[in-house]
Backbone as XML, in Angstrom:
<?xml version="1.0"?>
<chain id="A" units="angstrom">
  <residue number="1" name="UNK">
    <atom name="N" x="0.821" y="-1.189" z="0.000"/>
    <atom name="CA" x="0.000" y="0.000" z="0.000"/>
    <atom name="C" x="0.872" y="1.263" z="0.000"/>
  </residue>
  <residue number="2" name="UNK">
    <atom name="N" x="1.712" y="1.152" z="1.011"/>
    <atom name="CA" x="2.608" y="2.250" z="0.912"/>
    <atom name="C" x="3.501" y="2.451" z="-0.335"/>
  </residue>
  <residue number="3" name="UNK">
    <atom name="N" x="3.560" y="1.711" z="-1.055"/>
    <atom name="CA" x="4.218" y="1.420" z="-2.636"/>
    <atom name="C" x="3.434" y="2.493" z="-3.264"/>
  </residue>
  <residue number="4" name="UNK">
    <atom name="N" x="2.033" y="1.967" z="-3.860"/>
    <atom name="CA" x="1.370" y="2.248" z="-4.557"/>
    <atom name="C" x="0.943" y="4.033" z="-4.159"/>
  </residue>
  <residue number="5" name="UNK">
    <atom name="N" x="0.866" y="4.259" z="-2.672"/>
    <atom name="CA" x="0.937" y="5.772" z="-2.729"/>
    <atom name="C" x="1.758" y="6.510" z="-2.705"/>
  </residue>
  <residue number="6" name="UNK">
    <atom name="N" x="3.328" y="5.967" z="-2.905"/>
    <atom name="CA" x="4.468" y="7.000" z="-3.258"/>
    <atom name="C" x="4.470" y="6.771" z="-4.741"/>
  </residue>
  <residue number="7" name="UNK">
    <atom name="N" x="4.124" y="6.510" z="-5.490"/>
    <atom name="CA" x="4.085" y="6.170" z="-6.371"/>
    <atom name="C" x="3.190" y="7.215" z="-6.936"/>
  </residue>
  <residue number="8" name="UNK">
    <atom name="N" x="1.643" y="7.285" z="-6.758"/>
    <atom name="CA" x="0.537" y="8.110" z="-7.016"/>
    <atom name="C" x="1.130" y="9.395" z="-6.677"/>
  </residue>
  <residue number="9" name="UNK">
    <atom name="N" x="1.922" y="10.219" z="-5.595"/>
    <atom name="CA" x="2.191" y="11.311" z="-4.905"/>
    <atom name="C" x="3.785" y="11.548" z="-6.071"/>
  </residue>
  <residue number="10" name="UNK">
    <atom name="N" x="4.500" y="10.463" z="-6.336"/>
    <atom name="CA" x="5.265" y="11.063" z="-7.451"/>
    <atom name="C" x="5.158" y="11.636" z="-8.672"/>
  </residue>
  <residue number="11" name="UNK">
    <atom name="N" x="3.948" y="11.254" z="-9.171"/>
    <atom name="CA" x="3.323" y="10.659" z="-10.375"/>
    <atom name="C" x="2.495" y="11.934" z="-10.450"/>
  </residue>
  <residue number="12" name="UNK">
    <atom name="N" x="1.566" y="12.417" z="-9.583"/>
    <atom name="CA" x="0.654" y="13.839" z="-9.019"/>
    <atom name="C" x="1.951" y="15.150" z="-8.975"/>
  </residue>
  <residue number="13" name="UNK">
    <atom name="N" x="3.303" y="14.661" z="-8.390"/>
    <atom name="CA" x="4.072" y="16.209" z="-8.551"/>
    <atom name="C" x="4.789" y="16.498" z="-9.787"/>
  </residue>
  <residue number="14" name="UNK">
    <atom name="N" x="5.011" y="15.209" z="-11.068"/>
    <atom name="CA" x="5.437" y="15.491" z="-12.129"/>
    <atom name="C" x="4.201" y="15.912" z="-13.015"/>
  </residue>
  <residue number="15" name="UNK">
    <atom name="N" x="2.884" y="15.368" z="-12.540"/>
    <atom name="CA" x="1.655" y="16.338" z="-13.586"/>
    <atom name="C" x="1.823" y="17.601" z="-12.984"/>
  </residue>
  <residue number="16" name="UNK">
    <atom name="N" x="2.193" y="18.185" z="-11.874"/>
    <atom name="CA" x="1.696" y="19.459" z="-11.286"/>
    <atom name="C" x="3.163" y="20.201" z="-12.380"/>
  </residue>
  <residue number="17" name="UNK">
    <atom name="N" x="4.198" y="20.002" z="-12.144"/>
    <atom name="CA" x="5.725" y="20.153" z="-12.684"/>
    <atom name="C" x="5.423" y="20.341" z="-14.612"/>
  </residue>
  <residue number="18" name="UNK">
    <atom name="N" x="4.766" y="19.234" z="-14.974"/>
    <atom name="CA" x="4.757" y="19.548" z="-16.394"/>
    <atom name="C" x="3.292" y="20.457" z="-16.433"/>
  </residue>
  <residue number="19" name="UNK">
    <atom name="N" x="2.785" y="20.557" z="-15.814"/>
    <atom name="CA" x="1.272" y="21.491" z="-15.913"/>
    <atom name="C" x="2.101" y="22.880" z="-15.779"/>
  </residue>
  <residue number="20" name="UNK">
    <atom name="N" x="2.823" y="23.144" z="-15.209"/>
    <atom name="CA" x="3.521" y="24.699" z="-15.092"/>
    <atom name="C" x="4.471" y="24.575" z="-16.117"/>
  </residue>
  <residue number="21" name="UNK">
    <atom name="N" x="5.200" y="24.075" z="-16.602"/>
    <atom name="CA" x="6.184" y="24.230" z="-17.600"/>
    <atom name="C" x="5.327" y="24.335" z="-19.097"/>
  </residue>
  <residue number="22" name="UNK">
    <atom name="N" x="4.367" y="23.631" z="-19.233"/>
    <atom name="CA" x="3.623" y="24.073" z="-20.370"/>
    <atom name="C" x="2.559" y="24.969" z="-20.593"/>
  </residue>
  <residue number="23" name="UNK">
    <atom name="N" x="2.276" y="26.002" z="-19.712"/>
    <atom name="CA" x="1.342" y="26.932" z="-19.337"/>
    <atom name="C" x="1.782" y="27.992" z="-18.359"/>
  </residue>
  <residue number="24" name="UNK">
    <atom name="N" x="2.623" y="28.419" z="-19.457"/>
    <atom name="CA" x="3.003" y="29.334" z="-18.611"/>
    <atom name="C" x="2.512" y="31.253" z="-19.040"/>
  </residue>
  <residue number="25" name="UNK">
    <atom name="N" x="1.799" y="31.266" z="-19.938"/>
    <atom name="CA" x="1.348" y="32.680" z="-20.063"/>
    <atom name="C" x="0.182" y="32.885" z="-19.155"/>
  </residue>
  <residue number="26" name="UNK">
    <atom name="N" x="-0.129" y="34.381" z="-19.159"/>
    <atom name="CA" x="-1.068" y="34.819" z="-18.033"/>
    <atom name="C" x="-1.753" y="34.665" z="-18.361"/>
  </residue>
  <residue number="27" name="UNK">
    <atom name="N" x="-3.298" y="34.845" z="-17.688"/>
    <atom name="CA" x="-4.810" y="35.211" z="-18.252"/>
    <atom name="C" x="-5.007" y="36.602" z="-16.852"/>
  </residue>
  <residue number="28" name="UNK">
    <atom name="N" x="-6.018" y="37.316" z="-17.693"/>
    <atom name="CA" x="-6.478" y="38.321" z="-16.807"/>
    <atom name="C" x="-7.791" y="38.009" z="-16.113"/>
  </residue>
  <residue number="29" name="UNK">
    <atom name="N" x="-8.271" y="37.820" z="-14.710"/>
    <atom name="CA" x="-9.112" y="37.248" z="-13.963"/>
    <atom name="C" x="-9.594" y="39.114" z="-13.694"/>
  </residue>
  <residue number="30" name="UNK">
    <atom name="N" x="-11.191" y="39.104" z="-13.820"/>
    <atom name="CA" x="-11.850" y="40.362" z="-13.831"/>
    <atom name="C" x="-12.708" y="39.641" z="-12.357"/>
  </residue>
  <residue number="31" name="UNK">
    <atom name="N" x="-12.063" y="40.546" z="-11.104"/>
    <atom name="CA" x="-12.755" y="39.977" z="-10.001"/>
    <atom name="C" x="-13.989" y="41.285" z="-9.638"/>
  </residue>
  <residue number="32" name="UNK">
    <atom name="N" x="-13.478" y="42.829" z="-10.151"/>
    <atom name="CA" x="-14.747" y="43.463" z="-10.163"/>
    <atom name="C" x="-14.751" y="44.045" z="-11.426"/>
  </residue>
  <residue number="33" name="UNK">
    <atom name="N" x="-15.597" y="45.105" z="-11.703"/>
    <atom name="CA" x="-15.271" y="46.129" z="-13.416"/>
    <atom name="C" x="-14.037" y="47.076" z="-12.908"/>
  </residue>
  <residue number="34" name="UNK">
    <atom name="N" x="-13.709" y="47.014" z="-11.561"/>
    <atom name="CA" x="-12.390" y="47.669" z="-12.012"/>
    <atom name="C" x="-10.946" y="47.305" z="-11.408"/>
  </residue>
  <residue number="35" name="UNK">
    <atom name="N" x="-11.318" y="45.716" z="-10.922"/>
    <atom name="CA" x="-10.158" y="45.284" z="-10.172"/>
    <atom name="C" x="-9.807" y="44.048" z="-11.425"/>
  </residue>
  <residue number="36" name="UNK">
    <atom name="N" x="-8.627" y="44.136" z="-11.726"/>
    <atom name="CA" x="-8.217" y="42.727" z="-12.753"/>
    <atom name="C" x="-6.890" y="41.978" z="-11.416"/>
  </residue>
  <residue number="37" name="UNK">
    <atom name="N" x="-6.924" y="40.570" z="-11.691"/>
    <atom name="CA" x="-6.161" y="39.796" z="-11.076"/>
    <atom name="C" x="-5.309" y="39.405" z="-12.444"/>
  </residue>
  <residue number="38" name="UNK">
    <atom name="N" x="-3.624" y="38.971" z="-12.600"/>
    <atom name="CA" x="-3.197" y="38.536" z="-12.953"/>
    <atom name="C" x="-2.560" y="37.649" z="-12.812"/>
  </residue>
  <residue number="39" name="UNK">
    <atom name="N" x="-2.689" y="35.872" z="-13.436"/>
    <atom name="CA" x="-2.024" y="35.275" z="-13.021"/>
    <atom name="C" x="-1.688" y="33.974" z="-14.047"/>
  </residue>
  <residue number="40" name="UNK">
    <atom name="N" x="-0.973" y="32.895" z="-14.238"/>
    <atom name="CA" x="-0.380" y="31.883" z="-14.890"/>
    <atom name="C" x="-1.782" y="31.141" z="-15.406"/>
  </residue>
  <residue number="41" name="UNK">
    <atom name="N" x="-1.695" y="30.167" z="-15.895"/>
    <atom name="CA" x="-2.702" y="29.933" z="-16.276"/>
    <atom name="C" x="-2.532" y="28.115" z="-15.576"/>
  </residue>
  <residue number="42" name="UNK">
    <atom name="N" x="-1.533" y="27.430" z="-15.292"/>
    <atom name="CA" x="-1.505" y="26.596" z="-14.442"/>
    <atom name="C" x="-1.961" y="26.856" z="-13.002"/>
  </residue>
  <residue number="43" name="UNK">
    <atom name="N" x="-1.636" y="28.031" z="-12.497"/>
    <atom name="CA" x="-2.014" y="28.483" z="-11.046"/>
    <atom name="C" x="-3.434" y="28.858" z="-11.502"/>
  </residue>
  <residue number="44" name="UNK">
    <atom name="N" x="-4.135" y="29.269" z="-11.925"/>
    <atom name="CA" x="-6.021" y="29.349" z="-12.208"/>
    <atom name="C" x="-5.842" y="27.662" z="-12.104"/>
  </residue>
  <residue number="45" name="UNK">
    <atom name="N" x="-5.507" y="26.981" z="-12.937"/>
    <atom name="CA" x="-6.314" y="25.460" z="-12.944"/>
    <atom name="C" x="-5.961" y="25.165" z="-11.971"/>
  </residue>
  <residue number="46" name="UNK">
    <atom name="N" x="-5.005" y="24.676" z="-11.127"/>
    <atom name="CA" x="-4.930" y="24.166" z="-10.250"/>
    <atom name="C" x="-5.576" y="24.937" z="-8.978"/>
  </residue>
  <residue number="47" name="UNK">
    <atom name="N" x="-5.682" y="26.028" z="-8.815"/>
    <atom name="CA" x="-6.805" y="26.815" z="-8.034"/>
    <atom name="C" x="-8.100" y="25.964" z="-8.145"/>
  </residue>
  <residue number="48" name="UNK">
    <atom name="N" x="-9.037" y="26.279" z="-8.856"/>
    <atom name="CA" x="-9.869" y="25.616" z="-9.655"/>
    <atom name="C" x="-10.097" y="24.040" z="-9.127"/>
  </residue>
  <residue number="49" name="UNK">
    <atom name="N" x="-9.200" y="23.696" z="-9.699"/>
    <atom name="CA" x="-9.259" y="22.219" z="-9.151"/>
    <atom name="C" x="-9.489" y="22.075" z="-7.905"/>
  </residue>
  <residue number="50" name="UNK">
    <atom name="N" x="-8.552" y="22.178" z="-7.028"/>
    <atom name="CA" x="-8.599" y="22.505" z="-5.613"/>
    <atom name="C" x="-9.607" y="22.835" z="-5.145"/>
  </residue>
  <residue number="51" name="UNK">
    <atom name="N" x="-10.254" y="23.906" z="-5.805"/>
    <atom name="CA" x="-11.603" y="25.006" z="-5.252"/>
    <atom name="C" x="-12.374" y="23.982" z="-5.425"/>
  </residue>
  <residue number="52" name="UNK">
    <atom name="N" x="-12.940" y="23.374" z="-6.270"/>
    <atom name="CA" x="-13.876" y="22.010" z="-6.929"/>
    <atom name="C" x="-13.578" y="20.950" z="-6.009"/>
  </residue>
  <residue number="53" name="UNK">
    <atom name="N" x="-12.404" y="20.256" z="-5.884"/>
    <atom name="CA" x="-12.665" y="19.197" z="-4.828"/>
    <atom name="C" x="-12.543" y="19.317" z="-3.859"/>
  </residue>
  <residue number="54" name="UNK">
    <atom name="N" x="-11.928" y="20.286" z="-2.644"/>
    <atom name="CA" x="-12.587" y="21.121" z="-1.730"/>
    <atom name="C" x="-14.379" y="21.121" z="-1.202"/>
  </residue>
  <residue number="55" name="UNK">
    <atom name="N" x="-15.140" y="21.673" z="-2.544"/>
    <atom name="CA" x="-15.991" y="22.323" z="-2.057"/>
    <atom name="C" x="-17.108" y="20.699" z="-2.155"/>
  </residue>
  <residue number="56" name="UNK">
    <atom name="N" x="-16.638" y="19.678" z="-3.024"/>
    <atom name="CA" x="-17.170" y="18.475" z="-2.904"/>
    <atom name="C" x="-17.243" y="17.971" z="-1.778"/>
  </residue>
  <residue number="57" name="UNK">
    <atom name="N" x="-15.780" y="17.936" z="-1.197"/>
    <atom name="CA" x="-15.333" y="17.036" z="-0.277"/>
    <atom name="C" x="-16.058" y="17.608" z="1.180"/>
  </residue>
  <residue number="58" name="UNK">
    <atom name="N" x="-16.425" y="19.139" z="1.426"/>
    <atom name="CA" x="-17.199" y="19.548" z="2.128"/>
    <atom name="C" x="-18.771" y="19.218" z="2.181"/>
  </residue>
  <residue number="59" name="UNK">
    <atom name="N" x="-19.103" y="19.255" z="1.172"/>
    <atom name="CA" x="-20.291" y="18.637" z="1.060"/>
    <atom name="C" x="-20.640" y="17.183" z="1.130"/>
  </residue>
  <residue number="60" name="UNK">
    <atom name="N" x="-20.154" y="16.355" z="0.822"/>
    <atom name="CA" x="-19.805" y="15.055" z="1.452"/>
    <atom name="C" x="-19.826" y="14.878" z="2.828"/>
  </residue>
  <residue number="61" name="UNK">
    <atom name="N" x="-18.749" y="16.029" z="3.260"/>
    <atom name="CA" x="-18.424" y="15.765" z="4.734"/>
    <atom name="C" x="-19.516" y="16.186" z="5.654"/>
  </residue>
  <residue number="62" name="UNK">
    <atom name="N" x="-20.181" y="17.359" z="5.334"/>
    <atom name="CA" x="-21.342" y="17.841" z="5.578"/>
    <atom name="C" x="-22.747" y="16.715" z="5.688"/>
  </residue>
  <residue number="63" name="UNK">
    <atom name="N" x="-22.876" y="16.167" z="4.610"/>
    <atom name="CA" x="-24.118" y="15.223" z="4.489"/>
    <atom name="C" x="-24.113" y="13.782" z="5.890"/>
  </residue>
  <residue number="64" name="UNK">
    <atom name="N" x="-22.595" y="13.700" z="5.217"/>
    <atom name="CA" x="-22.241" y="12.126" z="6.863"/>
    <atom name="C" x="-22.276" y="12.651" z="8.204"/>
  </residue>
  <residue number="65" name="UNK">
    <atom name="N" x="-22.408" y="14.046" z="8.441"/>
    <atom name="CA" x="-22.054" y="14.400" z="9.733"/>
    <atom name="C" x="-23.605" y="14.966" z="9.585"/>
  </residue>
  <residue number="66" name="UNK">
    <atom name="N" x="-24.595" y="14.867" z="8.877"/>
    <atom name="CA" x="-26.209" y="14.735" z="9.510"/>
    <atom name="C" x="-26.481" y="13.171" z="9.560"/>
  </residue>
  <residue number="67" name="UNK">
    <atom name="N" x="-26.045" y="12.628" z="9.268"/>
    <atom name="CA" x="-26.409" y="11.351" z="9.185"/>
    <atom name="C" x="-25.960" y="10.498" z="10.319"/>
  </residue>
  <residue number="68" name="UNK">
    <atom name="N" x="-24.999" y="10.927" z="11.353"/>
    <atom name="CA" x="-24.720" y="10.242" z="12.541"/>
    <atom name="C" x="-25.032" y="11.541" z="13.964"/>
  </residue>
</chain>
């Protein structure tokens, strides 16, 4: 078991490693009409991502903890 999750955790920091080396121009994030955020476009996805299974994993956690 412990194999198979150093393995997954190596495997997860060379996608994170080639996700920034191939995405590396900005995008402009419009957070009001007159505030712009600038940032990489690997750091939005992986934000993103994060933000998404985060807000799952709360809700999940949320539902089992009415249920006991």
């Amino acid at each position: 078991m412990r194999y198979i999750v150093t393995v997954l955790a190596v495997l997860l920091m060379v996608f994170i490693v080639l996700l920034v080396e191939f995405n590396q121009d900005l995008i402009s994030v419009n957070l009001t009409p007159t505030k712009t955020k600038e940032m990489s476009k690997s750091a939005f996805f992986l934000l993103s991502l994060f933000l998404g299974a985060g807000s799952v994993f709360l809700i999940y956690f949320l539902r089992d903890l009415r249920r006991f």
